[in-house]
N, C-alpha and C positions, 0 to 999 in steps of 0.2 A: 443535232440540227446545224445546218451550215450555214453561216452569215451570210448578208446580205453583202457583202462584196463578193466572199467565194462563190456565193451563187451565181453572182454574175460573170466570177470567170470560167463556172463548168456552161451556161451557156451560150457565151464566145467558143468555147472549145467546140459543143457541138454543133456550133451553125460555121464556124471560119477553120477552126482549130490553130490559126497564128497569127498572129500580126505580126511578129518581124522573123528572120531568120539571122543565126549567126555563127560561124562557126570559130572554134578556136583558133590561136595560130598555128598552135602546134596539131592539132583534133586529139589531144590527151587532156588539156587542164584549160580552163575558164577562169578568167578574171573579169570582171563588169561593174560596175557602180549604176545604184540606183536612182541616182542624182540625176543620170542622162533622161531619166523616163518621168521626170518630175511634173513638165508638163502634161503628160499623156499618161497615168500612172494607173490605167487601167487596162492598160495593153499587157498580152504575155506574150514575153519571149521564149523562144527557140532556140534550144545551145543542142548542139551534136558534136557528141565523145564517140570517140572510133578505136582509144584503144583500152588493153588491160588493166590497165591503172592508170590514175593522175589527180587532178586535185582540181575544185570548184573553190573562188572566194568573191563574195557577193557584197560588197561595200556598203554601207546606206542601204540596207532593200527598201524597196519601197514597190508595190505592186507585185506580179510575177513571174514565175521563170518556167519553162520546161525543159528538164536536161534526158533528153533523149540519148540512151547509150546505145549502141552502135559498133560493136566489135567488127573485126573480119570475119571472112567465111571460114576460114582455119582456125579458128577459135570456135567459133560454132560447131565445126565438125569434131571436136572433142567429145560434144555430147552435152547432156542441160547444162544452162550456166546461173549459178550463184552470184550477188553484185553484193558489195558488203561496203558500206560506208561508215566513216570513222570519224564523229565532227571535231575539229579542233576546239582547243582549252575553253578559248574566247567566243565559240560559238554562240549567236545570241539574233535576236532582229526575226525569224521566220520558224513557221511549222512545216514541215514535210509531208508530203503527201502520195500515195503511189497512184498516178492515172492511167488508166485504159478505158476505150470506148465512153468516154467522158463524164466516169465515176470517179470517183476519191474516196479511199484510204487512208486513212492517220497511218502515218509511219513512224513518226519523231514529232513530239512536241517541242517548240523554243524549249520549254524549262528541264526539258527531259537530254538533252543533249549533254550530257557528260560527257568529258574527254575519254579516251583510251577502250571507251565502250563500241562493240561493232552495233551493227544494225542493218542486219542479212534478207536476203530476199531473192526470188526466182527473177530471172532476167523478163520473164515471158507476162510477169504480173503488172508491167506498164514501166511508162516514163516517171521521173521524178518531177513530184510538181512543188514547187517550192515557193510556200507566199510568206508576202513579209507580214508582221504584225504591224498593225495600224496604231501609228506613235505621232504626237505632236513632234518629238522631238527622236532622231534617227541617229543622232551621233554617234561616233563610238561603236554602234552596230554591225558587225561582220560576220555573215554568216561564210561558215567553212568548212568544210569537209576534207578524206582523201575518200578516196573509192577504189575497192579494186575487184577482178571478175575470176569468179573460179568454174574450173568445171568437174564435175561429179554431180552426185544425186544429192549429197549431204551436204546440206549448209556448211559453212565453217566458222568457228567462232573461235576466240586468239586461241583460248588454247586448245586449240587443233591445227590452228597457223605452225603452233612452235613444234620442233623433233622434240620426242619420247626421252628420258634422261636412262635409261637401257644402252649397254654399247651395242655399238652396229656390227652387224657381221662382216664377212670377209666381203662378200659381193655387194651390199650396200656403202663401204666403204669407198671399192674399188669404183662405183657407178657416183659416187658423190661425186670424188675429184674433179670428175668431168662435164657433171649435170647440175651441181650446187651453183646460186647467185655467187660465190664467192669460196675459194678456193686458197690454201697458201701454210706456210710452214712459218713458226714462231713459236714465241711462250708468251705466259701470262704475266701481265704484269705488277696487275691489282683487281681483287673484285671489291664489291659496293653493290649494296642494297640502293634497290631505287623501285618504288613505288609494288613494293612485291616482288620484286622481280629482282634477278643479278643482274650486273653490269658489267663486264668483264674486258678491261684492258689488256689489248692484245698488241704486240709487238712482232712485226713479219721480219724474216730473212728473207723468205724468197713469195712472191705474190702470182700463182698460176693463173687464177680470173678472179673476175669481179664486175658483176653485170651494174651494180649500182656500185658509189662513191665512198663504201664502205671502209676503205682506207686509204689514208694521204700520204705522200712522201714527207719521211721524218728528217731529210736534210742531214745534212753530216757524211763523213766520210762513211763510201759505203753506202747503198742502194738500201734502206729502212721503211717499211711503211708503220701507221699505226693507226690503231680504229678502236670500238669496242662494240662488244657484239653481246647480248642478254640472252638469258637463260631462266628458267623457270627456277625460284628460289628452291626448291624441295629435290633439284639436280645436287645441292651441292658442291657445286665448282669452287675449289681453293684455290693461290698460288701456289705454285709447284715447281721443282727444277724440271730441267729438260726440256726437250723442243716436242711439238705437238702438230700434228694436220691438222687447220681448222678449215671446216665445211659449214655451209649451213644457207639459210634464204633471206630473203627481207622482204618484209611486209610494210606497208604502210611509212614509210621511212626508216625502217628499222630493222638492223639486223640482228638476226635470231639462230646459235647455235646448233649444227645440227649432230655429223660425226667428228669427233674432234680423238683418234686413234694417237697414241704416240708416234713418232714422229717416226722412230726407228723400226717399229713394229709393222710400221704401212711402207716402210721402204724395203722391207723384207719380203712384204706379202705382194708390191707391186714389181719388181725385181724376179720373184718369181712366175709369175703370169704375164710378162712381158718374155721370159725364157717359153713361155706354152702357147704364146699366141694368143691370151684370153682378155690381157688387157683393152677396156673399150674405150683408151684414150689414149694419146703419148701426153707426158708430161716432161721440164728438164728435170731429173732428180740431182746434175751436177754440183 
C-alpha cells in the first residue's frame, strides 16, 4: 500500500506530471540538495540524463525526484537498452521506484542499497522516481548512485561486466588494442585482494588509449603511467617478470581487466597482420 505522501505524488504525476524542470550541466550526472525544495517539498522534480553513464547525488532529500534517462538516437539504434544502477557506500535518505504512466514499482529500498551491488532494468520500464524517506532530521543523508546503459537483450550484472579469465584469441586480441577503454604495455606490479576481487597494480611504458582516467603519469625521468585495474579473484593473476598488453573496460569507476597477451607475443602476432593488411588499428609499437 503506498503512503499517503507517495500517493500524492503519483497524483501530481498524473494530472501535471512536473513542477519543475532541470537539467544537468553536463546532461550525464546530477547534483541537487533538498534543502532548496524545503519550503515546497511536495513538489517533484525533473532531472534529464542524455548520456551512457554518469552519476546522481541527492543531498538532504527531502520530497522528490524524477530522473528521466535519455540517451541519443545512436544508442538506441543498438537495440534494447539495459540501465543498471550502482548506489554508493553511503547511500541512505530515499526508496526507488520505477515510474511509467504514473504507476510505481519498488526498485531499491533505502535499507537494501548496498554498495557494489547493481540494480538492472529495461530502459522502456519508466523513469526513476526517487523519494526521500520522511525524517525529522535529514543530516548526513546522501542518496547516490552511478548508472550506466547497456545494449543487448541480457541484462548485465558485474560479473558479466568483467572479461572471462580464458586467454583471448588471436582476433580478440588484435580487436582489443583498438576497441578496449584502455589500452597499453607494462608489467605488474603488485596484486591485493580487495573485497573479492584482485587488485592489480599495473605500471605502463607505453599507454596507446584510455577513454577514462584509468592511469596517471608516474613523473620521473621517462614517460611512466600507473593505475590499477581488478580481476575476478578465481583469474589468478600473480606478479610476473616481463612486460604484458593490458586491455580491458571500466564500469562504474572501475577498471576491469580484459586481454592481457604478453607483451612479445602480441608483438609478433600484430607485426604480422600488419605484414597482411588485417590489422584493424595502427598502433606505435616503437
Amino acid at each position: 500500500m503506498l503512503s499517503p505522501f507517495l500517493a500524492y505524488f503519483v497524483a501530481v504525476l498524473l494530472l501535471c506530471r512536473v513542477a519543475s524542470s532541470q537539467y544537468s550541466s553536463d546532461q550525464c550526472s546530477w547534483r541537487g540538495s533538498g534543502l532548496t525544495h524545503e519550503a515546497h517539498a511536495r513538489d517533484v522534480e525533473q532531472v534529464y540524463l542524455r548520456c551512457s553513464q554518469g552519476s546522481l547525488e541527492w543531498l538532504y532529500p527531502t520530497g522528490a525526484i524524477i530522473v528521466n534517462l535519455r540517451p541519443n538516437m545512436a544508442a538506441q539504434a543498438a537495440g534494447p537498452l539495459s540501465v543498471c544502477v550502482k548506489p554508493a557506500a553511503d547511500s541512505r535518505g530515499a526508496n526507488v521506484y520505477l515510474e511509467k504512466g504514473g504507476r510505481l514499482r519498488l526498485l531499491l529500498r533505502e535499507q537494501d542499497q548496498a554498495p557494489g551491488r547493481l540494480h538492472c532494468f529495461g530502459l522502456q520500464e519508466g523513469a526513476l522516481f526517487i523519494e526521500a524517506v520522511a525524517r525529522r532530521d535529514i543530516s548526513r543523508k546522501i542518496t547516490a548512485f552511478q548508472y550506466e546503459l547497456f545494449s543487448g537483450r541480457q541484462r548485465p550484472e558485474l560479473h558479466s561486466l568483467t572479461a572471462p579469465c580464458q586467454p583471448c584469441n588471436d582476433a580478440e586480441v588484435l580487436l582489443a588494442v583498438c576497441t578496449s577503454d584502455f589500452a597499453g604495455r607494462g608489467s605488474i606490479q603488485g596484486v591485493e585482494e580487495e573485497a573479492g576481487q584482485s587488485a592489480v597494480a599495473v605500471r605502463l611504458s607505453q599507454l596507446y588509449r584510455q577513454k577514462s582516467k584509468v592511469f596517471s603519469s608516474a613523473g620521473g625521468a621517462g614517460q611512466r603511467w600507473v593505475g590499477r585495474v581488478k580481476t575476478p579473484l578465481q583469474c589468478g593473476v600473480r606478479p610476473g617478470e616481463g612486460e604484458f598488453l593490458f586491455t580491458g573496460t571500466v564500469h562504474f569507476g572501475e577498471a576491469w581487466l580484459g586481454c592481457a597477451p604478453r607483451y612479445k607475443d602480441f608483438l609478433k602476432l600484430y607485426q604480422e597482420a600488419v605484414a597482411q593488411g588485417t590489422n584493424p588499428c595502427h598502433i606505435d609499437t616503437e
